[in-house]
VEXROFI-47409 format. One record per residue (C-alpha): residue number from 1; x, y, z. Coordinates in Angstrom, 3 decimals, always signed. Layout:
- num / u / v / w
- NUM / X / Y / Z
...
//
This chain:
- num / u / v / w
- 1 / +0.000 / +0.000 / +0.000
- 2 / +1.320 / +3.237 / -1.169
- 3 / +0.783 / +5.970 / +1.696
- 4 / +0.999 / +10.032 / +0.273
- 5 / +3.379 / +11.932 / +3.000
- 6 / +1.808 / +15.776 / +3.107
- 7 / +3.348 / +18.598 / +1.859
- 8 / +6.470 / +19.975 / +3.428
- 9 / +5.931 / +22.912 / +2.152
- 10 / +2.948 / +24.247 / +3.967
- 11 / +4.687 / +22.740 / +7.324
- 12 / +7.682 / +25.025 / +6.222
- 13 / +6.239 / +28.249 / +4.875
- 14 / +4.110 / +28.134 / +8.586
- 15 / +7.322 / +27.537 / +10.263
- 16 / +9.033 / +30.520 / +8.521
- 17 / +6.342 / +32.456 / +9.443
- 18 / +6.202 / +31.466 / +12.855
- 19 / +9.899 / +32.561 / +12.911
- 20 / +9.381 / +35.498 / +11.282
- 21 / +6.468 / +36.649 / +13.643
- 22 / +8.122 / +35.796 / +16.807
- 23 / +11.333 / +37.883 / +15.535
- 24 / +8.900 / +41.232 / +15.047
- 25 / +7.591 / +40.753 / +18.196
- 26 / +10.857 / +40.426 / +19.963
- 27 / +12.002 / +43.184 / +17.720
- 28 / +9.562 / +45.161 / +18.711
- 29 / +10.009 / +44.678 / +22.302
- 30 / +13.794 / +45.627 / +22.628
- 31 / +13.234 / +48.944 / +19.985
- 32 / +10.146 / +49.768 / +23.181
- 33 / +11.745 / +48.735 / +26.108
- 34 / +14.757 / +50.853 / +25.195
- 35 / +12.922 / +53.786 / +23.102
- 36 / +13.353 / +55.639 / +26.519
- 37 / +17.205 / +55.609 / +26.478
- 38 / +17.747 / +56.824 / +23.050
- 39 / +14.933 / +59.461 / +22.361
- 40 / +16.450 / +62.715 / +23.216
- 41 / +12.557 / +64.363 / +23.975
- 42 / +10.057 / +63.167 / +26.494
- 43 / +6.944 / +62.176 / +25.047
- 44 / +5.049 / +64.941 / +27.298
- 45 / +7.272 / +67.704 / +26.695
- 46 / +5.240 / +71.013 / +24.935
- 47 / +7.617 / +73.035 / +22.941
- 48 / +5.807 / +76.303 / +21.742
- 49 / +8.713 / +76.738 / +18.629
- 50 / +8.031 / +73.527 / +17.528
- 51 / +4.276 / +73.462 / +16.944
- 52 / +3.539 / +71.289 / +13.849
- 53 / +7.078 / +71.121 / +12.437
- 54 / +7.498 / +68.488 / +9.491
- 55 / +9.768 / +66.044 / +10.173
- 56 / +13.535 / +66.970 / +10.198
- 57 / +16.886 / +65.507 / +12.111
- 58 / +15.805 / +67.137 / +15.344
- 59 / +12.159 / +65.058 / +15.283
- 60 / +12.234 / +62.584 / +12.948
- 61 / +8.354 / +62.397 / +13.302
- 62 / +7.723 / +65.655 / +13.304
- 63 / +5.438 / +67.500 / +16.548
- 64 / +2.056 / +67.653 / +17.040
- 65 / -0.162 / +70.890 / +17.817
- 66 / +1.575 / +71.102 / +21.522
- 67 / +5.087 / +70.746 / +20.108
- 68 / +5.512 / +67.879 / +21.283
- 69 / +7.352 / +64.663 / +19.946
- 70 / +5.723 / +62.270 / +17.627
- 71 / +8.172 / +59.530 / +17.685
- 72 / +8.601 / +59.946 / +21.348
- 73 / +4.864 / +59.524 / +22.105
- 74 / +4.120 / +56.834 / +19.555
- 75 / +7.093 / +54.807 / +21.494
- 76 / +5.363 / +55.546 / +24.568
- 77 / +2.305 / +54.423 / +23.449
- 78 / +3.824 / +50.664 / +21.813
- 79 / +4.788 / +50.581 / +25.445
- 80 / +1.623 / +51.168 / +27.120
- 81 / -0.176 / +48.752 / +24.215
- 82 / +2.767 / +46.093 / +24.474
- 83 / +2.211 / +46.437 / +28.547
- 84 / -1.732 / +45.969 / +28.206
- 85 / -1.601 / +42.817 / +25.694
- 86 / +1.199 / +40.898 / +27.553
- 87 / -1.224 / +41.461 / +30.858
- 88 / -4.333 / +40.185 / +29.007
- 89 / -1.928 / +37.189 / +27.760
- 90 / -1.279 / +36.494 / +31.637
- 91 / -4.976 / +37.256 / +32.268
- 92 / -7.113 / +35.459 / +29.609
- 93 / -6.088 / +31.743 / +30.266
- 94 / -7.214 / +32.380 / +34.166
- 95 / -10.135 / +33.758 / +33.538
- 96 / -11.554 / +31.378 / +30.945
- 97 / -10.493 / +28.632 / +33.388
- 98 / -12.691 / +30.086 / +36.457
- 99 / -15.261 / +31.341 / +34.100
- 100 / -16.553 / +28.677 / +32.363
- 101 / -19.829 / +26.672 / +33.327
- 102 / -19.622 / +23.868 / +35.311
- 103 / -20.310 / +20.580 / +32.664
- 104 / -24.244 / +19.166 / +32.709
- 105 / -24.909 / +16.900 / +35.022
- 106 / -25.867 / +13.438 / +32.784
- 107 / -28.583 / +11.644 / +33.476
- 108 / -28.617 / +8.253 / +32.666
- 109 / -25.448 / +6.378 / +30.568
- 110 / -22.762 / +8.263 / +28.710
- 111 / -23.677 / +8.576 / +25.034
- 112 / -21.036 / +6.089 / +23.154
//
């Protein structure tokens, strides 16, 4: 009997994509974590000269009707959003484990 082995290359192209995902997430991580170190403006720092500049090598995002710094605040918000979705990671699995309804009582034999 002659037995068909799947395709490999569905198993591979998920892999690489697997890889690929988990890399921009890490990615993503570090560039937020350390955002904080290397930005030379805080994110809630008004600068009245710098109301709606364009972007140049001083913001590289340009500033927003308060002067303050794009690129700053979007960094501070990736950390805020990273912060809230690694929480409801830790969160979820707890909650659908104490949440969910207790399983019918059966009356009578177990269907086979």
């Amino acid at each position: 009997m002659r037995t068909f082995r799947t395709s490999s290359f569905a198993d591979n192209n998920s892999l690489a994509a697997m890889v690929f995902g988990t890399g921009l997430v890490l990615l993503l991580m570090v560039v937020v974590g350390v955002s904080p170190l290397l930005l030379p403006y805080d994110a809630e720092t008004m600068s009245g000269d710098a109301i709606l500049a364009p972007p140049s090598a001083s913001h590289w995002a340009g500033t927003d009707h308060l002067g303050r710094d794009l690129l700053a605040r979007a960094l501070l918000g990736g950390r805020t959003t990273l912060g809230l979705a690694l929480l409801a990671r830790r969160i979820h699995p707890r909650l659908g484990r104490e949440a969910r309804p207790p399983a019918p009582l059966a009356v009578g034999e177990p269907a086979q």
